[in-house]
N, C-alpha and C positions, 0 to 999 in steps of 0.2 A: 504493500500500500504506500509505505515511503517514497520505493522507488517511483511510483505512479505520482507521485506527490509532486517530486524530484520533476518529473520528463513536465509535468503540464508547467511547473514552473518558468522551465529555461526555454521551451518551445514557445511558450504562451507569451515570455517577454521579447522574443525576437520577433514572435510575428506581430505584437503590436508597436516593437519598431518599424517593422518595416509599412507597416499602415499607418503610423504617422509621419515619415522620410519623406512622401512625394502626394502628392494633390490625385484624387484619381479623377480622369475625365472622359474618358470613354465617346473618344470624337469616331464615327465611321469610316473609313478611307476607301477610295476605289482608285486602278491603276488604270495613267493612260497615257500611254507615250512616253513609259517608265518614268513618269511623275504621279506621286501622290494626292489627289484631289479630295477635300473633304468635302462628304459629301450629306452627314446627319451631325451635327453636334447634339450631344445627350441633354445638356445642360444650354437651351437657347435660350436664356435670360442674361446668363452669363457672358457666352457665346456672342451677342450684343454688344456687349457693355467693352468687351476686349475686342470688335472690330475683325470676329472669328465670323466667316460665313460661309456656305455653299458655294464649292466653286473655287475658294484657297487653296493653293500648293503650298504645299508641306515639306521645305528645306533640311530643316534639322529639329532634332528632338534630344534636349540636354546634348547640346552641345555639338551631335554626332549627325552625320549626317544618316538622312531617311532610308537610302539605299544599302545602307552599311547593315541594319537591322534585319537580322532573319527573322525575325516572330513575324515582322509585317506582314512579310509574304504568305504566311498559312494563316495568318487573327490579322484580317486589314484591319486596326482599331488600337487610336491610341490609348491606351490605358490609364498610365500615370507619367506625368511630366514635370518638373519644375519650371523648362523653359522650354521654349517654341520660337522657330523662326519659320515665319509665313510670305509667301511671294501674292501680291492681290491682282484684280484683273488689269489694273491701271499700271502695273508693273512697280508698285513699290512695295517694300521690303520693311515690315514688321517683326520687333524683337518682343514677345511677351513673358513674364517676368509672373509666376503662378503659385499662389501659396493656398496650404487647406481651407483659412478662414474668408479665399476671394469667391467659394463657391458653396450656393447657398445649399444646407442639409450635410455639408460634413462636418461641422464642429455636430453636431448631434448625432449622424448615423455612424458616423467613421471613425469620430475620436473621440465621442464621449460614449455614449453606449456597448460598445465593445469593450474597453475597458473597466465599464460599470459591472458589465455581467461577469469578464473575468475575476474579478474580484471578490462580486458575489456567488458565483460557484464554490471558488477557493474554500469561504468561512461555512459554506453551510454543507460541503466536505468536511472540514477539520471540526464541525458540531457533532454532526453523525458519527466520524470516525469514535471521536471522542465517548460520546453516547453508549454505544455499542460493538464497542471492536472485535467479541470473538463472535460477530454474526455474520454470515456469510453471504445474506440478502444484503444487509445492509454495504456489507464491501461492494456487491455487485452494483447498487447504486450509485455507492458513490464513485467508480469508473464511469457511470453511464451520465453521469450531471456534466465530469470532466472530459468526457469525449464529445459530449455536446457541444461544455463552451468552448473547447479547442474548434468543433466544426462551425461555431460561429464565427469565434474569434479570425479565425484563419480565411476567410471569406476574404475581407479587407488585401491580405496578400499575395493571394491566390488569383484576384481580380486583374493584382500587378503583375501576374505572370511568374511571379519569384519562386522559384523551383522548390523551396521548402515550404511554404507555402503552399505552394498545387499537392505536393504528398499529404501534406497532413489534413488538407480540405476534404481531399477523395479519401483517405484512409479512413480517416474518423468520421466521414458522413458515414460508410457504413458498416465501421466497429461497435459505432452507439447502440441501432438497433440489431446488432449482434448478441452486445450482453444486455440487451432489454430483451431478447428474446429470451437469452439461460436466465436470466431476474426473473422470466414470469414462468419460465418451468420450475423452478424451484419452492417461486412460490406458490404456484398453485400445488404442488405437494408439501408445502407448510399446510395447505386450506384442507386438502385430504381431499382434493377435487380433483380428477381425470386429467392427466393432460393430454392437449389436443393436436399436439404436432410431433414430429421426429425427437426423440430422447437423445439421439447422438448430438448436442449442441455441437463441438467440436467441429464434426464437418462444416459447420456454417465460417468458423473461423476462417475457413479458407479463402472466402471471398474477399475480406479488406488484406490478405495478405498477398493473394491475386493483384489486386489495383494497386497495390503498393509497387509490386512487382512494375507492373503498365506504366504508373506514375515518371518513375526512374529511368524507363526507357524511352517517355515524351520527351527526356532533359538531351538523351542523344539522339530523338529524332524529332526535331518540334513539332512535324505536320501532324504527326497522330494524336497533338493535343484536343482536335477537336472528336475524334470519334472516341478517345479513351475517356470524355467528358461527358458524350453520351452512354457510353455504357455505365460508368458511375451513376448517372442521374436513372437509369434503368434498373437497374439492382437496386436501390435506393428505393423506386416505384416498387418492387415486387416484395421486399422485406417488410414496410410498411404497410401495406396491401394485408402480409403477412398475420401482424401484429395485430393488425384491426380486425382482423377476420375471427384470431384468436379470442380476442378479447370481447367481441362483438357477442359471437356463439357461446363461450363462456359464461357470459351474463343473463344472455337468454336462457339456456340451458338449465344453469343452477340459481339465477338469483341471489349472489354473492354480494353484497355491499361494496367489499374491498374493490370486485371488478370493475366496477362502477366508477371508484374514486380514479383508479389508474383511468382510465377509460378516458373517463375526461380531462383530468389532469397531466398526462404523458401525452396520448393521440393528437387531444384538438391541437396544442401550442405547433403539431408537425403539419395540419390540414391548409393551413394558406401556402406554406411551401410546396406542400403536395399538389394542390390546385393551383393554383397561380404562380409557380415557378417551373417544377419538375414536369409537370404534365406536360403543358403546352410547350415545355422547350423541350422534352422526347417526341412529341408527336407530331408537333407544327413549327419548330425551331425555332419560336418567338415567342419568351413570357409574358404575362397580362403585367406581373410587379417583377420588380429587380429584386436577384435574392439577398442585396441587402435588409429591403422591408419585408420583405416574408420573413426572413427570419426573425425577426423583433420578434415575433412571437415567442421565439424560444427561449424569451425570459421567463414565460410562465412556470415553465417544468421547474427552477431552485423554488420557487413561490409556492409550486405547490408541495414541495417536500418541504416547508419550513412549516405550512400548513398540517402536514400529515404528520410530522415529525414532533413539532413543537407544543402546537394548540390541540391536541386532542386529550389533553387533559385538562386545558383549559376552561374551555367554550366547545358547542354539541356542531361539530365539523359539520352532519348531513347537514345540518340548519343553514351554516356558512354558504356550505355550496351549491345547496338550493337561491338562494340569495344572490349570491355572484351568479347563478343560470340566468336567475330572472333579469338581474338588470344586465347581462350581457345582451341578454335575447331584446329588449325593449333598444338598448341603445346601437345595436348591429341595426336593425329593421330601421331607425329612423336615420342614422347617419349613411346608412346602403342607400335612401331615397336623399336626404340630401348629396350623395355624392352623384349621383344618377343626373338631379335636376341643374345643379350646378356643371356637370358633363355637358349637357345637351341645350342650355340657356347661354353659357359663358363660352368664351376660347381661351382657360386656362390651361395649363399645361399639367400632363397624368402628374408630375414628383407633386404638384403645389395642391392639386385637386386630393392625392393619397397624402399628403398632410393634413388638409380639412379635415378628411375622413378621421384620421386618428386625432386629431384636438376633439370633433365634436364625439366622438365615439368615448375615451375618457372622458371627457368634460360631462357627459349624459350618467355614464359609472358614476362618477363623483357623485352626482344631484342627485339619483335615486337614493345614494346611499346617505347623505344629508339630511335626504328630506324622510329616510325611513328613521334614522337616529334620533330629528324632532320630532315625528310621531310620536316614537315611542316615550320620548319624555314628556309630551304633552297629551300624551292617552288616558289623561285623568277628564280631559277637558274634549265634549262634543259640544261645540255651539250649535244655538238654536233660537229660537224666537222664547222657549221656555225655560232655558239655560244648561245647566249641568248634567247632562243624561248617566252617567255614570257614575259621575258624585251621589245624585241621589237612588242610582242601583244599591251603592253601598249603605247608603242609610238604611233602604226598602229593608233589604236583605239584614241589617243590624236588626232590624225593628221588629220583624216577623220571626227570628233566629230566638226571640228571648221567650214566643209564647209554648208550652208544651204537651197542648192536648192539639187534635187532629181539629175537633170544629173549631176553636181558637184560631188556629193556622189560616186556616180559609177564613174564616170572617177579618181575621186582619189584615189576610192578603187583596181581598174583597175594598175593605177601606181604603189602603196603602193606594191600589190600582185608581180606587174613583177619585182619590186625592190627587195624585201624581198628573194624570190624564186629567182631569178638571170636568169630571164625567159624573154623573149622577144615576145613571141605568146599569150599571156593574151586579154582576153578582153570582155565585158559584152552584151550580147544580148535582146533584148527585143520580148519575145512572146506576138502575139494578140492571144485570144482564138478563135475569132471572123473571122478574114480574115485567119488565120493558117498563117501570115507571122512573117520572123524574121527579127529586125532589129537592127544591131550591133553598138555598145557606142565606139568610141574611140580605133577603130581595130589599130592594129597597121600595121595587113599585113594582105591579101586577104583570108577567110576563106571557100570560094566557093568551092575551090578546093577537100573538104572533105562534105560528105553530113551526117546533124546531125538529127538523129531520131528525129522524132517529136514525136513518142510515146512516146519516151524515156523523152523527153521534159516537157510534162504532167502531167508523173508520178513522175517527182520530187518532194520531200516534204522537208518541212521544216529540216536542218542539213543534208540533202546526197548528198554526195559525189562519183558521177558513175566514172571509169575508160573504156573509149570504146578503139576501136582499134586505135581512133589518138589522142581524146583530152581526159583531164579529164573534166567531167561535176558538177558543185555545182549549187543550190537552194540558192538565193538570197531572192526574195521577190515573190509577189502575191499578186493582188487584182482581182478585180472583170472582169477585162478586161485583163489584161495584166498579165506574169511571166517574172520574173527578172531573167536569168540566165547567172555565170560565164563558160568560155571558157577558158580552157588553153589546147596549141596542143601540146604534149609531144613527137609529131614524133618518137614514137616508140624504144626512146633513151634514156629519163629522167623517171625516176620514184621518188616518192615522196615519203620520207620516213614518218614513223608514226609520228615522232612529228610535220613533216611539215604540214600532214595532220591535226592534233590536231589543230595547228596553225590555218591553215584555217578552220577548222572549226570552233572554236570559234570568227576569225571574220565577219564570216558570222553573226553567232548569233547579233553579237554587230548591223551591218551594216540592218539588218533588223529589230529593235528597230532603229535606225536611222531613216529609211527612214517612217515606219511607224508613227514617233514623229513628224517627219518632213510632213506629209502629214495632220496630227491633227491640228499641227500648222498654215499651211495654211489653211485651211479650215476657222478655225476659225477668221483668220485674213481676207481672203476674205468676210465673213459674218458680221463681223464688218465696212469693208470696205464699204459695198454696200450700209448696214444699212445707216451709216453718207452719203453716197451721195445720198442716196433715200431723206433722210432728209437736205440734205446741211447744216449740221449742227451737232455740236460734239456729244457725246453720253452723254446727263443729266441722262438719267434712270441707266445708268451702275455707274455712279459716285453717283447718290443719293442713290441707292438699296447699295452699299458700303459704305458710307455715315451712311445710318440708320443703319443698321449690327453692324457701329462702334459705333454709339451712345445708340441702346439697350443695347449692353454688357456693357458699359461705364455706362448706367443705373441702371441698375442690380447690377454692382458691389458698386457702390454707396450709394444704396439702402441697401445692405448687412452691407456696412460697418456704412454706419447711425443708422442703427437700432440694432448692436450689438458692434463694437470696441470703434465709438465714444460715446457712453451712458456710457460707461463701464471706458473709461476714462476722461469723466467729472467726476464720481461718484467717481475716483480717486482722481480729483481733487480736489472737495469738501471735501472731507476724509484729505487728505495734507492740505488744509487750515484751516480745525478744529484745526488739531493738529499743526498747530504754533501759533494759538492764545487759544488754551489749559492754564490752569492754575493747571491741575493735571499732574504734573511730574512721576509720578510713573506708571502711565495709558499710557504715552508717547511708552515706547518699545510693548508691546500688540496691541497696536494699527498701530505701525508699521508693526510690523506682520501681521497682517490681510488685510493691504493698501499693504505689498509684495507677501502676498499670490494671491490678487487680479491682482494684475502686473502679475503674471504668468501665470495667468489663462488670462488676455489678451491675454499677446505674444503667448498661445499656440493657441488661436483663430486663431490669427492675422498668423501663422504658417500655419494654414490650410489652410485659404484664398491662401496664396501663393500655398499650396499644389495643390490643387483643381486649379491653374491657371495655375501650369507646376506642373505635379506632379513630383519629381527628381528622385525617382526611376523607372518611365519607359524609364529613357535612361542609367540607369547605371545599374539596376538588369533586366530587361525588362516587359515585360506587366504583368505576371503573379506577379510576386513578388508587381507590384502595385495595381493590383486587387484584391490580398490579403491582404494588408494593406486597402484598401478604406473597403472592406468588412468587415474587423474588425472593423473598427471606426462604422460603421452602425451596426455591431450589438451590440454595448457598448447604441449605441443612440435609437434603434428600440426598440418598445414594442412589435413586432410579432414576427414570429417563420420563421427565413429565412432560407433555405434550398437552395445550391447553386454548382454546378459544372461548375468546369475551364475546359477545353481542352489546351493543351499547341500548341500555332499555331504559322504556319510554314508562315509565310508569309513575300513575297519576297517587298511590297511596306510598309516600315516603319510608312508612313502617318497612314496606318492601324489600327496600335496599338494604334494610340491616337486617334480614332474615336472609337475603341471600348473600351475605359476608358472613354470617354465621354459619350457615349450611357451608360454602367452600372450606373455613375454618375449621369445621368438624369431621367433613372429610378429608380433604389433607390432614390432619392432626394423627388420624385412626389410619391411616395411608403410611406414615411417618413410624408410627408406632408397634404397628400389630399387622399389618400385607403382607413386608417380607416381598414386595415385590420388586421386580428389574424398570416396567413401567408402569405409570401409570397415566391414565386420559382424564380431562374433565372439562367439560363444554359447557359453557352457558349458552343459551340460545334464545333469542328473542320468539315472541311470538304476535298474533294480531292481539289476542285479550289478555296476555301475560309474558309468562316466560316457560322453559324446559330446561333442567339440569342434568347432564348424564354423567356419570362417575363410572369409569370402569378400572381394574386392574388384574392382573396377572398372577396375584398373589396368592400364597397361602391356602385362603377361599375361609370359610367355615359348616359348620353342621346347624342347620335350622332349628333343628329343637333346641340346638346350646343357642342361640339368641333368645328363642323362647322363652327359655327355664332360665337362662344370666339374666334375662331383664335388662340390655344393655344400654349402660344410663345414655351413652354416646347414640344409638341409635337411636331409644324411645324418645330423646331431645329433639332430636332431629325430624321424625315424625311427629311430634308436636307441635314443634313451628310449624311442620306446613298442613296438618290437620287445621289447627287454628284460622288458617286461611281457605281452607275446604278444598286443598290441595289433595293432589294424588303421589303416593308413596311407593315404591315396587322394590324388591329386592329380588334381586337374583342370583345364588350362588351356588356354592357342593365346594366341598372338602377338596382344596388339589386346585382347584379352576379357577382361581380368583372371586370378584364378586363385581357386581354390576347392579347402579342405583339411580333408580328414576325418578324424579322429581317433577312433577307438573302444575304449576299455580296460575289460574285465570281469577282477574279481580274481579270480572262480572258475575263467576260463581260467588265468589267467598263474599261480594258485598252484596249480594241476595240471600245467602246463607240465613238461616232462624236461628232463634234464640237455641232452640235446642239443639242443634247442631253444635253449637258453642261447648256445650256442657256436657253432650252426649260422649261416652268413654272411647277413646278410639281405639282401629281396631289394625292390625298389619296385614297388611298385601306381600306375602314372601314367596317367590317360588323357589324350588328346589331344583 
């Protein structure tokens, strides 16, 4: 990796000498009468202003005369030049005198941006390296950032024809997607996903060593410079082709996340060169852009590994780049039409018209992004003609939150709404499914007089909101017997604008979490209720079953701490009392040393302990960044071979995340402890309504009736959290075969779940 460190360095600074040494300008030439005629200047603004036109013979170029140059005659095209001498048609004789800053777009494309990216490759190499150095994807990375920006960087002198330059342009254009190809074989066997193309990577190797080869022999024959440029740009189309095909089918297939992220993060930044350079100059020998600006895009690829690398334990990455999708896609669409309208209204020139494009294209990125940052700080605030619509969600919702019987609910959600809305016809009805009758909460005035579809009644669901020809209709609540629905009569006079509707609808939301909390709560307090009066007498089993809970963990932790802090600092102890009653003075600081080394290695014990009892990064970074610390600490302590995948989950009851840091913690701990295995697997896996944990290993295994009859405090914990949650538990094991643990928890069961579910004794799922 050094050595790699090493070559981009010394390569990297030569060729951006030689791309700042001379002005590049890319005049056309055609021969006639063994004189040189220009006959396209690249740069006609410029081209102007220096008295360069259509039609100029071409004397000398730095110095030399025109005829002297071999390149001209296979690449008619002056490239790079400091000075020129020009013969005009009036027969006089022009000396022009040419530096980088006389030519508009190379302080920005030429020398400053190439040397931005080299640089930033460089650090956010030396971050990774840093990060993760016995990882072997991540090696493969970071070659492929600095084969990039060599293939960028090297553009600039490759354009000038400079022989080290043209190798490293064609080598590393396509060494990068060489080991972007072995990066994604490998990692898709990190994912435990199929891979989809030839396993010999190796052979692919052969092709940038092939061009390298070509390269070397364009220097002693310059004519094949142009066909050894179309085979690079060929190869280049078919590897990428490659990649995408990969990555395309990949993601269709399995529905991978990660695919995803590369997909658009690696691909897109390569798509404008691919379209608008590579293509059209294999196919039709003339690009739409120069692959100077095509390639600007391949700054994105370090950006998005700073992304991938950095911020995922930050901030929720899908969010991110969802985010950046959206406003790319809004400011492509509208900068692609003013680039279009300005094309075909103006006679600007393509460099100044592909500058618009990327001002207004940033410049649009910027403002979405702006303008979503003060959204979201001023999302307390909907203006209106009646003012605060969310300020007073929150109040509705404080207001309605403090009352706790079910008709209360309604009759204050009833008020709240006629008040809020300025409405006097409001009011909640109750369907039987049963008798088809309605009966109305807290009417305020006679509603007979309108008759209200019952079909319509029925078919309400949860969040809708019908408008008939008198009233508006909302979906309150639902159980098993009965629908809860809101009445408001708009007599064909009021209509409700969108934020009032917003409004009411998200208090509907709130108020059906009410009443449903509030009907769990009863339940369970009636069942408690009955309990003690069946018994005339309080509840011992609920207070001792809480009781012991609190006295195993109180045990356990005891136990932990007996047999590892307090040994650790008696032995301290002992150690500090040697040495005051010591008689070798000179053994004194040595020994110090080694009684402070021992002190640290407590406290970091002693660190854990707390860790392990609130871990602190699951409420400041979230579950993912502590399950990647817990997993690190086990593989420092594990003698197996742990193999593990995170999903990053979306889950709306926070209790969540600390059950599932406990469940990893408890298996890893009994993995650690009692397997006895070589490896071990353990997957988190998102889901639509929850999540799925799989545990397997290789070990040991046990016998079902010894879990049975131990009662294993480690297991039955573990089945408890996720009974609690009305989760699904499975075991799979036999003596010899390891063992194999399912875990399945959907919130939409467990917060539907009864009281008695709560309390009811659970029972285990084991097979044998």
């Amino acid at each position: 990796m050094w050595l790699a460190i090493s070559i981009y360095l010394t390569v990297g600074i030569y060729l951006l000498y030689v791309t700042y040494s001379t002005p590049f300008l890319r005049i056309k030439l055609q021969e006639e009468h063994k004189q040189w005629i220009i006959i396209d200047p690249y740069y006609k603004e410029w081209a102007e202003k220096q008295r360069i036109a259509s039609g100029d013979i071409v004397l000398d170029i730095d110095g030399k005369n025109v005829n002297e140059l071999i390149n001209i005659t296979y690449d008619p095209v002056i490239r790079a030049a400091n000075e020129l001498t020009l013969l005009k048609d009036n027969g006089e004789i022009i000396h022009i005198h040419i530096t980088p800053f006389d030519i508009p777009g190379q302080l920005l494309y030429i020398l400053i941006l190439p040397g931005c990216y080299y640089l930033l490759s460089l650090i956010i190499s030396f971050f990774l390296y840093r990060k993760k150095r016995e990882s072997t994807l991540i090696n493969l990375l970071i070659l492929f950032i600095l084969t990039v920006a060599l293939a960028y960087v090297s553009i600039g002198a490759s354009s000038r024809l400079d022989n080290i330059g043209t190798i490293v342009n064609r080598s590393s254009m396509l060494i990068c997607l060489v080991i972007l190809i072995h990066f994604l074989r490998d990692y898709f066997l990190f994912l435990n996903i199929k891979w989809l193309f030839t396993k010999n990577i190796k052979i692919l190797y052969i092709l940038p060593f092939i061009i390298f080869v070509l390269s070397i022999l364009s220097i002693v024959y310059p004519f094949t410079n142009p066909l050894f440029s179309q085979i690079t740009l060929g190869l280049f189309l078919i590897l990428l082709v490659v990649i995408l095909g990969i990555l395309g089918i990949g993601y269709t297939k399995y529905k991978t996340p990660q695919l995803k992220i590369f997909l658009l993060s690696i691909i897109i930044p390569f798509l404008p060169f691919l379209f608008l350079f590579a293509v059209p100059e294999v196919f039709f020998h003339r690009s739409i852009l120069s692959a100077e600006i095509c390639s600007l895009f391949l700054m994105l690829i370090p950006f998005s590994f700073i992304f991938t690398q950095l911020t995922e334990r930050i901030f929720d990455m899908e969010y991110f780049i969802s985010r950046l999708r959206y406003y790319f896609n809004f400011s492509f669409v509208f900068a692609l039409w003013l680039l279009l309208g300005l094309y075909f209204l103006t006679d600007l020139s393509m460099t100044r018209l592909t500058e618009i494009f990327f001002f207004a294209f940033l410049s649009l990125m910027a403002l979405f992004y702006i303008k979503e940052r003060v959204d979201y700080r001023k999302r307390k605030i909907l203006f209106s003609t009646k003012g605060d619509y969310i300020h007073r969600l929150y109040t509705t919702v404080d207001s309605i939150g403090r009352v706790g019987k079910i008709e209360d609910l309604l009759g204050r959600f009833v008020q709240e709404v006629g008040l809020q809305l300025e409405m006097e016809n409001v009011s909640a009805l109750t369907y039987d499914f049963q008798t088809h009758c309605v009966t109305f909460i807290n009417k305020s005035k006679d509603y007979t007089q309108h008759q209200i579809d019952e079909v319509l009644l029925e078919r309400l669901s949860l969040g809708d909101i019908k408008k008939t020809e008198h009233f508006y209709i909302a979906f309150i609540h639902q159980d098993a017997q009965y629908k809860r629905i809101l009445v408001i009569d708009h007599k064909q006079s009021i209509y409700l604008k969108d934020e009032e509707l917003l409004w009411l609808e998200l208090l509907l939301l709130y108020l059906n979490n009410f009443i449903e909390n509030t009907k769990m709560v009863k339940e369970l307090l009636d069942q408690l209720k009955h309990m003690k009066e069946a018994d005339n007498q309080p509840l011992p089993w609920l207070n001792k079953l809480l009781w012991l809970r609190f006295e195993e963990e109180k045990y356990q932790l005891a136990q932990e701490l007996h047999d590892t802090i307090l040994q650790e600092q008696l032995h301290i102890a002992r150690e500090m009392d040697m040495l005051m009653h010591t008689k070798d003075i000179k053994a004194i600081p040595f020994q110090l040393v080694k009684v402070h080394e021992q002190m640290v290695a407590s406290l970091s014990d002693l660190r854990g302990y707390c860790e392990s009892l609130k871990p602190p990064l699951l409420d400041t970074l979230g579950l993912n960044a502590a399950l990647e610390k817990l997993l690190q600490k086990i593989h420092k302590r594990a003698d197996f071979l742990l193999i593990y995948t995170v999903d990053r989950l979306y889950l709306e009851d926070e209790r969540l995340n600390l059950m599932v840091y406990r469940l990893f913690q408890e298996l890893l701990n009994n993995a650690l402890k009692h397997s006895k295995a070589t490896t071990v697997e353990i997957h988190l896996l998102g889901t639509e309504e929850g999540f799925e944990m799989i545990y397997t290993d290789d070990g040991v295994g046990c016998n079902i009736d010894d879990i049975i009859l131990a009662d294993s405090m480690g297991i039955r914990g573990m089945h408890e959290r996720v009974q609690s949650f009305n989760g699904k538990f499975v075991i799979e094991t036999k003596v010899g075969e390891g063992m194999t643990i399912r875990i399945q928890v959907s919130e939409t069961h467990y917060s539907q779940s009864s009281a008695y579910r709560i309390l009811h004794r659970p029972t285990y799922t084991i097979r044998g």
